[in-house]
N, C-alpha and C positions, 0 to 999 in steps of 0.2 A: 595675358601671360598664364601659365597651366601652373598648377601646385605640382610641387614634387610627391605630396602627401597620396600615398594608396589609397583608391576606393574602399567606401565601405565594403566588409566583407559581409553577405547576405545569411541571415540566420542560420537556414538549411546548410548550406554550405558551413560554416562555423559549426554545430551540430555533428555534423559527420566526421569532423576532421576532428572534433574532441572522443567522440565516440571510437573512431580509429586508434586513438593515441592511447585509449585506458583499456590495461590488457586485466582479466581475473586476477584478483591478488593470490600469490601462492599462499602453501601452510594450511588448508584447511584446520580446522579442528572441530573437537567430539563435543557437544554439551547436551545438558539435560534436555528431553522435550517439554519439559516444563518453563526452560526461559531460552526457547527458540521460536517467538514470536519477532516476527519482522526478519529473519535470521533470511541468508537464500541457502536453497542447498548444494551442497557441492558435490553430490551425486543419486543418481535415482535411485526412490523407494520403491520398492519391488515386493509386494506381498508374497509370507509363505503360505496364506490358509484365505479360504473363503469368508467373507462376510456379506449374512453369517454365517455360519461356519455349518449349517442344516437347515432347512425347513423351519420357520415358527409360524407362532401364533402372534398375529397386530393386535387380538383384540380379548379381555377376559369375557370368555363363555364354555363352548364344550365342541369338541371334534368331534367331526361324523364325516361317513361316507354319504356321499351326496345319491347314491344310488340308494339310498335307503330310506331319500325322503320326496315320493312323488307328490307328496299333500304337504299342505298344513295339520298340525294336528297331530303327529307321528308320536308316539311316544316310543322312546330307547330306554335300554336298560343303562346304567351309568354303571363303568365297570373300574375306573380310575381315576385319581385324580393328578396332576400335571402341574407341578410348579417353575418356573422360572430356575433351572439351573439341576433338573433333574431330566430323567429319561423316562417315556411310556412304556405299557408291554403293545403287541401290535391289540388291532381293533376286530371284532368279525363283525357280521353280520345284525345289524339289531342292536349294538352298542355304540354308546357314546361315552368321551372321555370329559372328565371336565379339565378346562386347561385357562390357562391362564397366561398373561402377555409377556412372550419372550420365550414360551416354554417349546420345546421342539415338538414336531408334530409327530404322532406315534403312527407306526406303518398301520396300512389300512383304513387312515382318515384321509382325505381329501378337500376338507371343507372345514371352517369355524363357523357357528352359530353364536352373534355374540349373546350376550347373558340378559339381554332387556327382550330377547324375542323367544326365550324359552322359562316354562314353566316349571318346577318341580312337582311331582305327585305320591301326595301322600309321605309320609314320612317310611324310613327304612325301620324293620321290627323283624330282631332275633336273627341279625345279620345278615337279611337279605338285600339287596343291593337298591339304591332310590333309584325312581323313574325319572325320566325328564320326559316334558311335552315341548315339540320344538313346534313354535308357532312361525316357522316363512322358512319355503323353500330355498334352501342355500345354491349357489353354483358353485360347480369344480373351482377350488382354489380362491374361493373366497375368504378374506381376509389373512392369509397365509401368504407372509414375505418368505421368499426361493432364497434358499442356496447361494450364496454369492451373488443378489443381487447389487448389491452394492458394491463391492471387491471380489473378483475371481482370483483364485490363488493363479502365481506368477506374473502378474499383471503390474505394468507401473503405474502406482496409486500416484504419485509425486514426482515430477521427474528434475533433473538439474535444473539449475535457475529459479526455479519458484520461488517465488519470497513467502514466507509462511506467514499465516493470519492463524486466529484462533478457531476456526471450524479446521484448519490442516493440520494443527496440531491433533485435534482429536481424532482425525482420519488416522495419522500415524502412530498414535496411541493407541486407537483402534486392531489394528495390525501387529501390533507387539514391538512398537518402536518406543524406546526407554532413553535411547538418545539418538543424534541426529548428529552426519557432518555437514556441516555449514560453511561457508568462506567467512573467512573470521574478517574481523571490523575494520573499515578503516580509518588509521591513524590520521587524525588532522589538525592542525595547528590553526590556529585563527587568530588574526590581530587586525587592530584598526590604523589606519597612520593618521596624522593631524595633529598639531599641535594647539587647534581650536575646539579640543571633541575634551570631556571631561565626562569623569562617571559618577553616577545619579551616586547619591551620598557623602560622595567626597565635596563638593559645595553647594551651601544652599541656593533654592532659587534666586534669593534676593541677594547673594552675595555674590551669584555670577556675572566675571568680569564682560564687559564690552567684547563682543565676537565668538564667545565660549559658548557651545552647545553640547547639551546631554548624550553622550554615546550611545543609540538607540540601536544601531545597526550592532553592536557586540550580541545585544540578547536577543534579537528575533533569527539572526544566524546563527549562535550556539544551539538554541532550539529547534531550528530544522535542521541542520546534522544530526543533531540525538533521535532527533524521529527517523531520521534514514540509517541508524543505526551505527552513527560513528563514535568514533574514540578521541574525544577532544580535549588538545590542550591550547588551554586559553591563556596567550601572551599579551593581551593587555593593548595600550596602547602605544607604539612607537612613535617616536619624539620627529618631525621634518627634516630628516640631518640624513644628508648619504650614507653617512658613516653607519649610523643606528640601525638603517635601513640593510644595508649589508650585513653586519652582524646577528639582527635577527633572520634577516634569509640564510644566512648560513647555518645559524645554531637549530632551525626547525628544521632543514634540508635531512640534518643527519638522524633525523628518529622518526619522521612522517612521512606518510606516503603521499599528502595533500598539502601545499599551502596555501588556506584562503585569507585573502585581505579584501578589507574595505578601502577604497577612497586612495587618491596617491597614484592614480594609474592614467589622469589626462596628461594634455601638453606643459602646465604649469611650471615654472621654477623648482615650486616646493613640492612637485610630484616626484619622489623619487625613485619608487616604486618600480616603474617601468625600466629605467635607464640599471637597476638596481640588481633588477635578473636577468637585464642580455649581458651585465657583467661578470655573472655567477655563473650562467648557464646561456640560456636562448628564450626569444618569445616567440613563439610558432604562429599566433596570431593576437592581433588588436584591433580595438576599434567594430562594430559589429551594425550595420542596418540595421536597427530597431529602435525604439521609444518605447517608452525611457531605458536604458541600458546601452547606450551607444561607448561606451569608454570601458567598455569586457576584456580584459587579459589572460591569453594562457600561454604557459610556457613551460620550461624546469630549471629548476637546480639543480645541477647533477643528474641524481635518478626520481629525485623527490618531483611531483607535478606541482607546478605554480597554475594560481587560477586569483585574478583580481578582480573585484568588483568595484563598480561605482562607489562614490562615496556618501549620494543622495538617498537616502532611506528607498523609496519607491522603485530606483533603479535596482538596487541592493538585493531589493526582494525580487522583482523580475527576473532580473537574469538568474536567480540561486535555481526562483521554480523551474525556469524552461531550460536551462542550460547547466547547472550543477548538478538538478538531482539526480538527470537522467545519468549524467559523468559518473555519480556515487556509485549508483547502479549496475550500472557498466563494470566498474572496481571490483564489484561483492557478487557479479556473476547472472545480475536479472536474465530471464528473457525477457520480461516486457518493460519496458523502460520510459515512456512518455505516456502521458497523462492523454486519455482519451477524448478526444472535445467530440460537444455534440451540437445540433445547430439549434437555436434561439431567437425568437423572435423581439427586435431590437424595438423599443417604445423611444424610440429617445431620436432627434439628427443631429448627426455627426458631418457638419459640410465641408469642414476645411482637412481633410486629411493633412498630415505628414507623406514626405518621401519616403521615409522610413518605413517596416513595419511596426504595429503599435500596438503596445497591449492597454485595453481602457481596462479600467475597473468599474466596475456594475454590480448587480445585484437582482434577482429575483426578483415580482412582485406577487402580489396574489393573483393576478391576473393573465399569472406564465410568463410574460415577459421579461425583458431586462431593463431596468432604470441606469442612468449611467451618474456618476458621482461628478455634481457640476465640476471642481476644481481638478485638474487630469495632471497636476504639475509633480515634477517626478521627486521634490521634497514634502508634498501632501502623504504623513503615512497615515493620515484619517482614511483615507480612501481604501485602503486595505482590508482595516476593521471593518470601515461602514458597508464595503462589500461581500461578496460570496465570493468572486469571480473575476475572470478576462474575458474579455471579447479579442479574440486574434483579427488584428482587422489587418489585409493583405496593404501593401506600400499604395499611398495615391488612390485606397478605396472611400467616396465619402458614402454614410450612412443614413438612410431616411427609415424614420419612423415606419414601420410595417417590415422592415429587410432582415432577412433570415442572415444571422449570422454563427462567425465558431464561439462557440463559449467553452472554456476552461475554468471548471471548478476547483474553490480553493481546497475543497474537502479530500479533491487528486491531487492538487498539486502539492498541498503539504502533507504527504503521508509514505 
């Protein structure tokens, strides 16, 4: 007899269809370049001026024309001297300037000599000007950073989407960016459902009753929202009750752009989760081919996005990394949005695949390879800690020791 129940829906597919459904959040707004790290931007930076903005010097020693020095040995007369933030007169023939790092270069020099391959002679007396002995032939434009090597005026330094790090901040500071539009954060609501979940200080270890376990999944999901740059408000834990279940979907609907939950999203009785938002809204899809993370929900209330996760710590975190953060992303405007994998050489066998696809967790060794964390069970959160990484292993692929595989690092996927 055939189930009535839908095939798995397969990752990619799932993926695309969340991607499709999360449009850029409107409202940009202005903020300082000083706390738009991680920020994306919401329109391209476009230099007015070169960087740098002239000709300098990389290095402290003294400008010369390169024509003036077919030897070693050459002594110039030293007619200026050149500091960081001032301007030369031009150079002729037979002089040299002293200059120093960052200082623009005066017309008529072509060349730095840095200061460990030249000599001074003799001391200056009754105001005539010191000699220098240059000891090593310079070439044209040596040690002399150009004009806009870096930034050509009108150029886009940064363009939309970017999500900023801190060397872009100083690129944009660089340029005369004081502040920055960004697509501002997104609102997220996060709660756990379960009536068996309790939070760490509210009862002691030894005083926890029969079946009650520590809410784990509230803090390592509050902390990767905040790292992807959201605005979270944290609703705790709601009670197994349709009712309660309702009420909180409805009272986050109306102030966030996201509602994520843990746990409450299988076929259970006391899963109310699911039945909870095609009453409020819709669920666009459920249920997802992969391990651990097979029991993924997305949907809406209204306008607000629903997104459910597993309730199993391990699932929790899989689908957030592969499947929510690129969603966040997506919200705040990225262009690049999924964590890059690269391929790794597997020390470990994996004979029995799943149907599924499967994310193992693994780990480095010193020997380049990836060790894999004996226990793979999708309420093991040691294995997260104790690893670095996933291995993306494709549906029904077994793995032998020596097999090039994908690896996904946690250091991408939680950032």
């Amino acid at each position: 007899m055939s189930s009535s129940r839908p095939p798995l829906l397969a990752l990619d597919d799932a993926l695309q269809r969340l991607l499709a459904a999360a449009r850029t959040l409107a409202d940009p707004e202005s903020v300082s370049t000083f706390d738009a790290d991680g920020r994306v931007l919401a329109q391209d930076l476009v230099s007015e001026l070169h960087v740098p903005p002239q000709d300098n010097s990389s290095m402290d020693g003294y400008a010369v024309a390169s024509a003036d020095l077919s030897r070693t040995g050459t002594v110039l007369t030293v007619t200026q001297r050149i500091a960081a933030g001032t301007s030369g007169q031009p150079l002729h023939s037979g002089q040299a300037a002293r200059i120093f790092t960052g200082a623009p270069i005066p017309p008529g020099a072509d060349a730095v000599v840095m200061q460990e391959d030249c000599q001074t002679v003799g001391e200056p007396t009754d105001g005539a000007p010191a000699l220098v002995r240059i000891n090593a032939v310079p070439a044209p434009g040596q040690w002399i950073r150009r004009a806009g090597e870096d930034v050509t005026r009108s150029s886009v330094v940064l363009a939309r989407g970017a999500r900023l790090s801190p060397p872009s901040l100083g690129l944009a500071a660089g340029i005369g960016f004081d502040r920055l539009s960004v697509v501002r954060r997104p609102r997220v609501a996060l709660f756990s459902t379960g009536d068996e979940l309790v939070m760490p200080g509210a009862v002691a270890p030894a005083d926890m009753p029969p079946g009650a376990i520590y809410n784990s999944n509230r803090y390592f999901l509050r902390a990767m929202l905040l790292r992807l740059g959201c605005e979270v408000s944290d609703l705790g834990i709601v009670p197994d009750k349709r009712q309660a279940t309702l009420d909180a979907l409805r009272s986050a609907a109306s102030q966030h752009d996201l509602i994520l939950t843990s746990g409450g999203v299988s076929v259970g009785e006391e899963d109310h989760i699911r039945p909870a938002v095609m009453a409020l809204g819709a669920l666009d899809l459920w249920q997802i081919a992969m391990k651990p993370g097979k029991p993924f929900a997305y949907g809406h209330v209204g306008p607000c996005h629903f997104i459910g996760l597993p309730g199993n710590p391990v699932s929790s975190f899989v689908t957030f990394a592969v499947l929510v953060r690129p969603f966040l992303l997506r919200l705040q405007g990225a262009s690049e949005l999924a964590a890059t994998a690269s391929l790794a050489r597997a020390d470990f066998d994996w004979p029995r695949p799943d149907g599924r696809r499967e994310f193992l967790r693994v780990r480095r060794n010193g020997g380049g390879g990836l060790d894999l964390f004996a226990n793979q069970s999708s309420g093991v959160l040691t294995s997260a800690v104790w690893g670095d990484g996933l291995v993306d292993n494709p549906s029904g692929t077994a793995i032998g020791r020596g097999d090039q595989v994908r690896y996904l690092a946690f250091a991408d996927l939680l950032s």
